[in-house]
C-alpha positions, 0 to 999 in steps of 0.5 A, a space after each residue: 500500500 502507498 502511504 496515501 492509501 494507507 493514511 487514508 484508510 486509517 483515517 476512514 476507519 478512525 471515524 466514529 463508529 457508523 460514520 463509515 461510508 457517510 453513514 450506516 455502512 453494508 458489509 459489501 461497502 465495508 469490503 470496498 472500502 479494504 482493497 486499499 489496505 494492500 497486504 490484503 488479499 481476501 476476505 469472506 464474511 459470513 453470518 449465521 452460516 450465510 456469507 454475506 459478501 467476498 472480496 479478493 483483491 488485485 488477481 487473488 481468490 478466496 478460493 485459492 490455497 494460501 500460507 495461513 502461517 499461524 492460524 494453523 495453530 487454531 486447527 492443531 488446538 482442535 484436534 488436540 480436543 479431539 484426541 481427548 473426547 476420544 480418549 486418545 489423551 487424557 486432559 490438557 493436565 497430561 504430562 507430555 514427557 512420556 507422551 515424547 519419552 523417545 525423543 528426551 535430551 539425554 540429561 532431561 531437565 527436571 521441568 521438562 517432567 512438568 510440562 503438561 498438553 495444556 501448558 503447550 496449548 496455551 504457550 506456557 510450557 516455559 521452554 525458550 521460544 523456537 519463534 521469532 530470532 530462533 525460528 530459522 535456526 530451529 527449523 534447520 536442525 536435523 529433529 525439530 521435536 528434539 530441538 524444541 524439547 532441548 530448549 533451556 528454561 525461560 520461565 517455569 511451566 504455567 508461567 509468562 506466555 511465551 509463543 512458540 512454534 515450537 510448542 505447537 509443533 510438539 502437540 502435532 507430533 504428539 497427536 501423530 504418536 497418540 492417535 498413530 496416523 499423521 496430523 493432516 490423515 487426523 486433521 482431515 477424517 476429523 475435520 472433514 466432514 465439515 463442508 468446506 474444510 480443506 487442508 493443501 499443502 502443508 510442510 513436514 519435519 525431517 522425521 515426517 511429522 506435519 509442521 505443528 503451527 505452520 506452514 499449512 495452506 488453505 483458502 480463506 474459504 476453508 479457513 471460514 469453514 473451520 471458523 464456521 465449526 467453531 461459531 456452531 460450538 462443534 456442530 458440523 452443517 451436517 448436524 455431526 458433532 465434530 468438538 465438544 462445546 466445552 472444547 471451544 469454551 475452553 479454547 476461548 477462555 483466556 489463560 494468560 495474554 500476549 505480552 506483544 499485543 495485551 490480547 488474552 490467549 486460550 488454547 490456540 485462540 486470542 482474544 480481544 474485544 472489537 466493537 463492543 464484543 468479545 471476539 475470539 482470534 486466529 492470527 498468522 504471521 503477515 495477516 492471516 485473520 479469523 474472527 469470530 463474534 458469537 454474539 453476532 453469529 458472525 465468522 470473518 476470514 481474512 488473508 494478507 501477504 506473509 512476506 511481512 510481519 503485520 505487528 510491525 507494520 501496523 497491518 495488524 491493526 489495520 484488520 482489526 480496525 476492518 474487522 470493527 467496521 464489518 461488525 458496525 455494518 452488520 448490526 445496522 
């Protein structure tokens, strides 16, 4: 975006609420108004299951595969639920050690024993983190869930967050060890008879195991599906019950807040209040969204370039400003 189009959206946005578009906005006006925001390539809002409007900007389709980065950890959180409703785990209190007892440092530090799968749902497990400065260095190394497991101690387990890919990435292989299939066969029996629900690509470690919190494509039409689960409390379109409702309440209660943005963080989920209502989110590097308002029964996906981080540069903000004015649009 050129700095005129990026003040002047801004500026649009920091109107008082319903003074958008001279007055109450459409979602459809809402959605014009965002092509100016140009780390963005789409959006799709939907509300009580219909979608209400869909924009892809400069060439990109909502129907295309995208890196969703981040976001991808929302989806490994869901089927850890899911291993435990099927008793394939037993509880978030479960201690990981013995879940990853092959893969141990020689010399285990003794906190490693009390890290359980809730501590690395809500990126509290303590261990330094593998995101950040020391992402390229981790995903270099010859066993990704050893070098997470080898981290020395930033915090006690249940401490301060600190947000790791790494974490995530020792849930996706406890998954594949658990329920003796990969991620992604878990991910789609699972979650596949959602309607809509479609994993792509998705990067492997060297041992074979799915990329835990990254590296995952899916459409912005897939990522509103998986959306679309979590507005119905598990209930797929087809009535199947695919998570348990006190999963995705679990899920969205805050266990302990970013220390980049302040937002509250449950298991694979953040949460912040936009536009009078509390709203659950996905988040992935350069801008990959989804909101969720159950309040409003409404389900917003977003995709935006990932070649740059949208904290620092302020897109971040931008889509949660967007995501206030298509919550303004739909309650006029």
């Amino acid at each position: 975006m050129d700095r005129r189009s990026a003040l002047s959206f801004a500026l649009l946005l920091a109107l008082p609420r319903g003074a958008f578009a001279a007055g109450a906005a459409s979602v459809s006006q809402v959605l014009d108004q965002a092509g100016a925001l140009r780390p963005l390539k789409t959006v799709v809002v939907a509300q009580r299951g219909a979608v209400l409007a869909e924009r892809g900007f400069r060439g990109h389709k909502a129907s295309a595969a995208t890196n969703i980065k981040s976001a991808s950890k929302s989806i490994i959180a869901a089927l850890v639920g899911i291993a435990i409703d099927k008793g394939l785990l037993t509880g978030v209190d479960q201690p990981i050690a013995a879940l990853l007892e092959a893969d141990l440092p020689a010399k285990p530090d003794p906190l490693l024993y009390k890290i359980t799968v809730g501590h690395l749902l809500s990126m509290q497990a303590g261990l330094a983190r593998t995101s950040g400065a020391n992402y390229g260095r981790w995903v270099q190394s010859k066993n990704w869930v050893r070098a997470a497991l080898a981290q020395p101690f930033d915090d006690a387990p249940g401490g301060e967050m600190l947000y790791s890919t790494g974490s995530s990435h020792l849930l996706s292989a406890i998954l594949t060890r658990a329920g003796k299939r990969s991620t992604l066969d878990l991910a789609r029996a699972w979650l596949g008879p959602q309607e809509g629900f479609a994993i792509g690509d998705w990067q492997r470690d060297p041992q074979g195991i799915y990329m835990g919190g990254n590296q995952m494509a899916m459409s912005a039409r897939s990522l509103l599906a998986f959306g679309e689960l979590f507005r119905t409390f598990g209930k797929a379109k087809n009535g199947q019950q695919l998570i348990s409702p006190a999963w995705i309440e679990s899920s969205w209660t805050p266990r302990t807040n970013s220390r980049f943005t302040g937002d509250g963080y449950g298991y694979g989920w953040f949460v912040r209040e936009i536009g009078g209502h509390t709203v659950p989110y996905a988040w992935g590097f350069g801008g990959q969204m989804l909101y969720i308002a159950p309040s409003l029964d409404l389900t917003v996906a977003m995709t935006s370039d990932d070649s740059a981080p949208a904290g620092r540069t302020g897109h971040r903000e931008n889509l949660h400003a967007l995501m206030a004015e298509i919550v303004q649009a739909v309650q006029t």
